[in-house]
C-alpha positions in Angstrom: -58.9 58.8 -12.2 -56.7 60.0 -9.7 -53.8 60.2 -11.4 -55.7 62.1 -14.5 -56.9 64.3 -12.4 -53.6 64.9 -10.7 -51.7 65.6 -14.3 -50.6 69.3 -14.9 -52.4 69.7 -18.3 -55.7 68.5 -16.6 -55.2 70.6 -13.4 -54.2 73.9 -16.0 -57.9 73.3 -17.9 -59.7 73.2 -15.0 -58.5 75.9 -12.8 -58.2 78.4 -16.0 -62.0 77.2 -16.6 -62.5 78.7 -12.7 -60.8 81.8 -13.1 -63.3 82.5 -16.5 -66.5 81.6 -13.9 -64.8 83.5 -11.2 -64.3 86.3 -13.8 -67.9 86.1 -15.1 -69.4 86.3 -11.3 -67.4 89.7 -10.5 -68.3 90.8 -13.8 -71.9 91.0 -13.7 -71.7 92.0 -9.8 -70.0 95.3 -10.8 -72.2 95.7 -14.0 -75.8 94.9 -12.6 -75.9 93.0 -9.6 -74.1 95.6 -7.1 -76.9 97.0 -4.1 -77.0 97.8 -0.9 -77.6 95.3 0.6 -75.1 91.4 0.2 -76.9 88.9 -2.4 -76.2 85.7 -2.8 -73.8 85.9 -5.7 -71.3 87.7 -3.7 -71.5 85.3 -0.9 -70.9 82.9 -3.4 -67.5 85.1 -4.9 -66.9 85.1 -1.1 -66.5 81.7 -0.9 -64.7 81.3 -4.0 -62.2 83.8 -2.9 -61.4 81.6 0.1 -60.4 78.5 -2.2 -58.2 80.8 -3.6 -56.6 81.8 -0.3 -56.4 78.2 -0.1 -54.1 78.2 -3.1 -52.0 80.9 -1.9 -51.3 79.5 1.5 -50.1 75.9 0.3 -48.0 77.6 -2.8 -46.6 80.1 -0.1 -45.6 76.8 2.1 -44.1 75.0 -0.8 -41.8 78.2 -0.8 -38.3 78.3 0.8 -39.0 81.5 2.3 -41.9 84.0 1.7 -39.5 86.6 0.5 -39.6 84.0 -2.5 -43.2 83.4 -2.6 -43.5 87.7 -2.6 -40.8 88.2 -5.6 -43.3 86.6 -8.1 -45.9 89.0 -9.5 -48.3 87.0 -10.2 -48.6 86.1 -6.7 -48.2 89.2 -5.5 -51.5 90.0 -7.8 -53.3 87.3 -6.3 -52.9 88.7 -2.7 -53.9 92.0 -3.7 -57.2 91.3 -5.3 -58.1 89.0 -2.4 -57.5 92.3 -0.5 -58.9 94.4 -2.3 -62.5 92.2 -2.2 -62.3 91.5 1.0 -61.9 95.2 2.3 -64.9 95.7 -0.1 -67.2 92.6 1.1 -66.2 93.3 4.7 -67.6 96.8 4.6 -70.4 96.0 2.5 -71.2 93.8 5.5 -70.2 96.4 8.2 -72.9 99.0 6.2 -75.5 96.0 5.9 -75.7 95.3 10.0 -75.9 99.0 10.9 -77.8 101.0 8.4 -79.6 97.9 6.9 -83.2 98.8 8.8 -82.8 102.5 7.5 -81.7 101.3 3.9 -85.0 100.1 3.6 -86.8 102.1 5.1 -85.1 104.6 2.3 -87.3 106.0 -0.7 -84.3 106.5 -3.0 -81.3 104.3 -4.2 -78.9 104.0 -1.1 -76.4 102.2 -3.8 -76.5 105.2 -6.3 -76.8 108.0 -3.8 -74.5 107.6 -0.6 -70.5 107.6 -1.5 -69.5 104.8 1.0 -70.7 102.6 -1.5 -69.6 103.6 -4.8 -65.9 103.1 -3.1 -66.4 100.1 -2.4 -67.7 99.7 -6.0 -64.3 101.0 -6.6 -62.2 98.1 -4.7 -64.4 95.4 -6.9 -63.4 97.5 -9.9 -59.9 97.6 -9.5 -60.1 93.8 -8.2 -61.7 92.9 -11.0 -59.0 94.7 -13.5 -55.9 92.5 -11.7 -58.0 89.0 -12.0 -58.2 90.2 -15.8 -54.6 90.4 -15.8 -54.2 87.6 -14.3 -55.0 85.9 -17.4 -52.1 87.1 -18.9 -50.4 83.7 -16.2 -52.6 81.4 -18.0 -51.1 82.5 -21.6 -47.5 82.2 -20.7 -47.3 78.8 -21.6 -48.1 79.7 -25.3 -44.7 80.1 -27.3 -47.1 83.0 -29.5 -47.5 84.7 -26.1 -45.1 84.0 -23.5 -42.0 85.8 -24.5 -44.1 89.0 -25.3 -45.4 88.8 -21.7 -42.3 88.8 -20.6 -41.2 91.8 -22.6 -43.7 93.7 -21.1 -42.9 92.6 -18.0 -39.0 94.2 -18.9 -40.1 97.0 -20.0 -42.4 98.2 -17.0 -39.5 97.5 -14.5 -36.2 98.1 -16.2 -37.6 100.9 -19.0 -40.6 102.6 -17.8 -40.4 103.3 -13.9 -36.5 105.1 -14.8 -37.7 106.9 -17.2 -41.0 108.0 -15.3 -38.9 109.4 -12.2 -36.8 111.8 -15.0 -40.4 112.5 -16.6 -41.7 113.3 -12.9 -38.8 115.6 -12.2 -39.4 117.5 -15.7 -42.9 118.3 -15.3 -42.7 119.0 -11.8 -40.3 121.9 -12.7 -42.5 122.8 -15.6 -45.9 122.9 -13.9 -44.7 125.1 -11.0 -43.2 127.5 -13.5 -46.5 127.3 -15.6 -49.0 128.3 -12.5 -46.4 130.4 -11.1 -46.4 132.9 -14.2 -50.1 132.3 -15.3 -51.3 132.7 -12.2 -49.2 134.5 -9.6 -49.8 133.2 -5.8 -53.3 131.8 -7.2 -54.9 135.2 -8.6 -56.5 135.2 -12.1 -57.0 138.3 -13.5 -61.2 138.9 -14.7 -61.9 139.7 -18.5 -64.4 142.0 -18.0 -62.0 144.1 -15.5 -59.8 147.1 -16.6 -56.1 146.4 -15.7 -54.9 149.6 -13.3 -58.2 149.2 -11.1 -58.0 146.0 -9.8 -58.6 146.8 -5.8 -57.7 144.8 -2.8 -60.7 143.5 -2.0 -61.3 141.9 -6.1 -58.1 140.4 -5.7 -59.4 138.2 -2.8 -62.3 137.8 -4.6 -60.9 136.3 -7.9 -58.2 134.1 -6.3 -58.0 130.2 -6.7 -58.3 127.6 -3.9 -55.0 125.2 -3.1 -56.5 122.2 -4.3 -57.6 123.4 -7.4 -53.8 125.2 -7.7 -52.5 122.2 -7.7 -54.9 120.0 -10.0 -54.5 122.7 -12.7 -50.2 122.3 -12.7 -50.6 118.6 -12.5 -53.0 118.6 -15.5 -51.3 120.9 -17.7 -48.0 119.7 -17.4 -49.4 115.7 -17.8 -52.0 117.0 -20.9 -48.5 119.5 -22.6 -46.6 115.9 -22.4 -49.2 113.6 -24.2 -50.1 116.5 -26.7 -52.3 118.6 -25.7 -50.9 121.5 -25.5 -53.5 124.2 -24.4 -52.4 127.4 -26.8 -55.8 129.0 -26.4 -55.9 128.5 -22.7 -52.5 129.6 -22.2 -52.8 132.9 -24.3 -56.4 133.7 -22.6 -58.4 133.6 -26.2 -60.9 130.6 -24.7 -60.7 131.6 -20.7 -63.7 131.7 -18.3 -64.7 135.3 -16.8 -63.5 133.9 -13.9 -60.1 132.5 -14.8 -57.9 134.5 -17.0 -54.4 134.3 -16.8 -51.8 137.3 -16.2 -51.0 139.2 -19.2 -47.3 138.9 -19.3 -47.6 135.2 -18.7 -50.0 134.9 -21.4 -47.3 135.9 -23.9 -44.1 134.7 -21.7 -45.5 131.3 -21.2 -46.4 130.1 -24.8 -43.4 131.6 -26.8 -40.6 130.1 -24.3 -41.2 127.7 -21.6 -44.0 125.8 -23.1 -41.7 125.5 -26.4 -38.9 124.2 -24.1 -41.0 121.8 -22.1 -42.6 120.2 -25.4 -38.7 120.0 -27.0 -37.5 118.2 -24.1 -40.6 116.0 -23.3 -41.9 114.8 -26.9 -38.9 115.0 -28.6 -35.9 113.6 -26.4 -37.4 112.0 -23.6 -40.1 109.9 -25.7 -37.8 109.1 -28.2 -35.1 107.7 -25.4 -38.3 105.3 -24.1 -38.9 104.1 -27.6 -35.0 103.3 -28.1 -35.3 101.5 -24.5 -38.3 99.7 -25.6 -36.8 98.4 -28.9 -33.7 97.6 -27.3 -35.1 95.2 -24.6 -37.7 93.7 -27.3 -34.7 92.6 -29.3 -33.0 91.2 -26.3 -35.9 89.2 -25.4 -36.6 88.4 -29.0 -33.4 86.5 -29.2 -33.7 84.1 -26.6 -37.5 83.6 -26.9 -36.7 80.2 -27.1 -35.3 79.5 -23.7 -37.5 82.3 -22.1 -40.2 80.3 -23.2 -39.0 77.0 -22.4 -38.4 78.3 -18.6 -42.0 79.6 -18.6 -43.3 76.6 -19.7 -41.6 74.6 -17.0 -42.0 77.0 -14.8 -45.8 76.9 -15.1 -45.7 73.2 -15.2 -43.9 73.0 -11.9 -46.4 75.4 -9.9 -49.8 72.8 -11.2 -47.8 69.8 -10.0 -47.5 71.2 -6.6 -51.4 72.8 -6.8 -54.7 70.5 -5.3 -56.4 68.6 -8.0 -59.3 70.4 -7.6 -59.7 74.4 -8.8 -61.2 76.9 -6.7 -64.0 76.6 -4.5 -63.6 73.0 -4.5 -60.5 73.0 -3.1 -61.1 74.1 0.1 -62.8 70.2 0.4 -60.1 68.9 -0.7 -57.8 70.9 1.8 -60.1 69.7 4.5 -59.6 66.2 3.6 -56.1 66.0 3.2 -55.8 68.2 6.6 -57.7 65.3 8.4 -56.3 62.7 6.6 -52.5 64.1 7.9 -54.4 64.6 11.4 -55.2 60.8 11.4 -51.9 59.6 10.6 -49.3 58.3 13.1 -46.8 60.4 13.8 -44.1 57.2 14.1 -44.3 57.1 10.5 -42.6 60.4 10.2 -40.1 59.6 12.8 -39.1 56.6 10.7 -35.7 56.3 9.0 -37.6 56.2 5.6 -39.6 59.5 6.5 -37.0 61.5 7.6 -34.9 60.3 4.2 -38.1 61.8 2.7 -38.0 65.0 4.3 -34.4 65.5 3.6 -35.4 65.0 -0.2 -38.2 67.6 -0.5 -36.4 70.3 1.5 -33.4 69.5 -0.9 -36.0 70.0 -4.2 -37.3 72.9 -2.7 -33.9 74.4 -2.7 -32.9 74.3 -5.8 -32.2 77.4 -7.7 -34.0 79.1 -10.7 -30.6 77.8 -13.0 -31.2 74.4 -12.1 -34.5 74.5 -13.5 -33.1 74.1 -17.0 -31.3 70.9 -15.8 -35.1 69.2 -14.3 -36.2 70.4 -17.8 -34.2 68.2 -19.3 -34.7 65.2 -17.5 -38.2 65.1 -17.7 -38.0 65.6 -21.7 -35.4 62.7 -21.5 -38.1 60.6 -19.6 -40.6 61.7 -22.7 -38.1 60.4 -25.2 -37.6 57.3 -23.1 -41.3 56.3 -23.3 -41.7 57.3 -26.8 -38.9 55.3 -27.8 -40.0 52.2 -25.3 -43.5 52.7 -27.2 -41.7 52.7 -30.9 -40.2 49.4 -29.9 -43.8 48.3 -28.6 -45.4 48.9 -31.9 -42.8 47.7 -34.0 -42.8 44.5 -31.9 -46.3 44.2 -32.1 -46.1 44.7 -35.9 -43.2 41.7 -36.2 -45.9 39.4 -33.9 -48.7 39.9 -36.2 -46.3 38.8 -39.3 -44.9 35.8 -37.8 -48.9 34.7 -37.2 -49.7 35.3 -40.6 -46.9 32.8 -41.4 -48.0 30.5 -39.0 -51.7 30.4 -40.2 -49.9 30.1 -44.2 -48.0 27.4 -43.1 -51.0 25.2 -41.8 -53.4 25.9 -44.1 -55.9 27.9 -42.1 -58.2 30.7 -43.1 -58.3 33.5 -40.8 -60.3 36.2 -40.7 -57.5 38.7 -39.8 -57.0 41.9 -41.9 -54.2 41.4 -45.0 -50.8 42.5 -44.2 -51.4 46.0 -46.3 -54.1 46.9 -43.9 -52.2 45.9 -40.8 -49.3 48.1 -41.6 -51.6 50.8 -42.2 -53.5 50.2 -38.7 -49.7 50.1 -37.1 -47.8 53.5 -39.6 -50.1 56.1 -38.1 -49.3 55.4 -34.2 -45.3 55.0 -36.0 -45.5 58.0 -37.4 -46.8 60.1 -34.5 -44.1 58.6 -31.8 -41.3 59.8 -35.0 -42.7 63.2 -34.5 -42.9 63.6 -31.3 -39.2 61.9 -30.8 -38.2 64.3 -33.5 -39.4 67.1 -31.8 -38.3 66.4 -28.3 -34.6 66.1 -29.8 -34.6 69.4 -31.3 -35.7 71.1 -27.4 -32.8 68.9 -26.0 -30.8 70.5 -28.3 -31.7 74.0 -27.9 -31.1 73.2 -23.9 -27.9 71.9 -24.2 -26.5 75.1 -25.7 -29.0 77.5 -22.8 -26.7 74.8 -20.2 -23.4 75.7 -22.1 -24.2 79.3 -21.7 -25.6 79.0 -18.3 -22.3 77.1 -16.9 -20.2 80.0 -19.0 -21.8 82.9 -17.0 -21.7 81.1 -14.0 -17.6 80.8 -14.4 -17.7 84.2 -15.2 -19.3 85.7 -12.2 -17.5 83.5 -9.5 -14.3 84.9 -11.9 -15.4 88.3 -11.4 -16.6 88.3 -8.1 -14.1 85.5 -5.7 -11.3 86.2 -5.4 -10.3 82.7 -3.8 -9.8 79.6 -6.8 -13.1 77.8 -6.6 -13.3 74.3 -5.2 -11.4 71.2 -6.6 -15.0 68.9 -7.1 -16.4 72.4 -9.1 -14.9 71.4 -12.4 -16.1 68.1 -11.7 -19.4 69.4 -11.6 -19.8 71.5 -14.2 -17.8 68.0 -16.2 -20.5 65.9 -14.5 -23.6 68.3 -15.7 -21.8 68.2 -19.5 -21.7 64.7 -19.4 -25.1 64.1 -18.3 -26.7 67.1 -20.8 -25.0 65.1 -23.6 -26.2 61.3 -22.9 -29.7 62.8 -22.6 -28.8 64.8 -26.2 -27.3 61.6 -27.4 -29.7 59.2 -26.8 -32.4 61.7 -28.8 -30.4 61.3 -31.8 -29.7 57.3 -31.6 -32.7 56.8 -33.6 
């Protein structure tokens, strides 16, 4: 039992089958369940929420260093919606122990009416929208899935955020022109007002506050980028009596700048993301395969080193093992066998993202191993059952054992599904050797580029050793 529950695919099920409870929980919290004063089922998220502290502390010690454990997303995602709830629950609680004898007291809804606690209906809303993405982790391992996630991924970091910053300069110098000549230093002009007898004192009267300077420029230039383009607005045909723009601007700012703005905007600057997107989608899209296979092993890698049990369970199972390595004796670590250990697992926890490819193949070369060890276990048991039908024909005896047709139909089907599998794990092993041969090619190509000293005599015995090694595993998958 143990061991079952300590297997990857099992851990996956169950803590993806905690993240939909968790999910559920939150969502009917925000939806109906959110009042003034704590209830039990956000005690109960509460709790839950500390098993997956729980998490993040022991995968953030399996690190090498925390900058390591903070360049994942997915974890950094994780510590911002713990955050995020907590600076909610935490002043949910605050407003419970001093204003919870005058919330009751309170004819109205305190909940609906008082602000302090629709924000903090906003911090479970936006913790609520990064746990839903967060079930974009659980889909990597999909080969449909994974490499569009990680084109996604691309494209917000290497596409998106450049092109935003050229965007943001753009509309900037747009918007301020737009307010500028629409509205000069704030004042609208009044519909109803005759144009050489506007005094002094209407002018102060009919002039715009900062704030709402500024909303209107960041509006119109965002609203002019996405396509809406304001051409009644801007030429005073649909304006309020108290917001009309200047006349010159009304004609200046349609004809020319907004013309400009919308050329540069919608047709060169969109049309540069949409060549940016397509080119990264086809760079992705031709080594799906590997991308997929790293995912894959990378998600299998971080459920080995997870607690067997998911979320809020786990925080009794992080008390027992904390006792359990409280009881121990310490000369057992101080051992020569212990401190072998130790060197080992600091070692494996050193190993760089390339080598990760390498453990890959190992571990399908144990698969094919067992598969084939199980073939020969079959087959044998298939030659045993023949030499007893023999036997029994020999002597004379009836037995009551199935004829030799059915037998070899009991044994094809297990056959046939130990062919496929092998069948299957030779074609990955041979898709990795040729991700190793490129790997171990750029590799020789940066320390080309960037040492300028030779590199080390037992390097090409490395890279000969690693060829070697990729093609016995490779070879023995296509023995049989």
């Amino acid at each position: 039992l143990g061991q079952f529950l300590s297997s990857p695919s099992v851990k996956f099920q169950y803590h993806l089958l905690s993240h939909l409870v968790l999910l559920a929980l939150l969502t009917s919290t925000v939806l109906f369940h959110f009042h003034s004063r704590l209830n039990r089922l956000e005690t109960l998220i509460a709790v839950w929420f500390v098993g997956l502290v729980v998490e993040e502390a022991i995968e953030c010690r399996n690190c090498k260093s925390p900058l390591i454990y903070l360049g994942d997303m997915w974890n950094v995602m994780d510590l911002a919606s713990i955050g995020l709830f907590y600076l909610g629950f935490f002043a949910k609680l605050g407003l419970d122990l001093t204003t919870g004898a005058e919330v009751e007291r309170m004819s109205c809804v305190p909940d609906f009416v008082d602000s302090r606690y629709y924000w903090i209906r906003v911090l479970y809303c936006v913790c609520l929208f990064l746990l839903y993405c967060r079930l974009l982790f659980y889909a990597v391992i999909f080969k449909a899935i994974g490499p569009k996630i990680r084109m996604i991924c691309e494209m917000l970091v290497t596409d998106l955020l450049p092109f935003l910053l050229v965007l943001g300069i753009f509309m900037a110098a747009f918007g301020v022109s737009l307010q500028s000549l629409l509205y000069p230093n704030g004042y609208y002009q009044r519909r109803s007002a005759p144009r050489l007898r506007v005094t002094r004192l209407d002018l102060h009267s009919s002039r715009w506050e900062m704030q709402r300077v500024w909303v209107n420029l960041i509006e119109k230039a965002f609203y002019i980028t996405v396509g809406e383009f304001f051409v009644e607005e801007l030429k005073g045909l649909a304006c309020e009596e108290a917001g009309c723009p200047h006349e010159i601007g009304r004609v200046l700012v349609p004809t020319a700048l907004n013309f400009l703005f919308i050329l540069v905007t919608n047709v060169l600057l969109l049309n540069l993301l949409i060549a940016l997107f397509s080119k990264t989608v086809d760079q992705i899209h031709g080594n799906s395969t590997s991308v997929w296979y790293y995912s894959r092993h990378y998600t299998v890698e971080e459920f080995q080193r997870r607690l067997a049990l998911p979320p809020p369970l786990n925080i009794l199972q992080a008390v027992y093992l904390l006792l359990q390595r409280l009881r121990a004796p310490r000369c057992l670590h101080n051992t020569r066998l212990g401190r072998h250990r130790a060197t080992m697992l600091r070692r494996l926890r050193g190993v760089r993202r390339e080598s990760a490819v390498l453990k890959f193949v190992y571990y399908l070369a144990v698969q094919a191993v067992a598969m084939r060890s199980k073939r020969a276990e079959l087959y044998l048991g298939l030659v045993k059952s023949n030499r007893s039908r023999h036997f029994t024909e020999s002597t004379g005896e009836t037995a009551a054992a199935a004829t030799p047709a059915e037998q070899l139909q009991q044994q094809q089907p297990p056959i046939q599904a130990v062919e496929r599998r092998l069948a299957s794990l030779d074609d990955q092993m041979k898709d990795l050797r040729s991700m190793l041969e490129k790997i171990l090619q750029q590799q020789q190509q940066q320390q080309q580029q960037t040492l300028e000293v030779p590199p080390p005599p037992n390097y090409q015995l490395q890279v000969h050793a690693t060829e070697s090694s990729s093609e016995d595993a490779t070879g023995d998958g296509s023995q049989f």
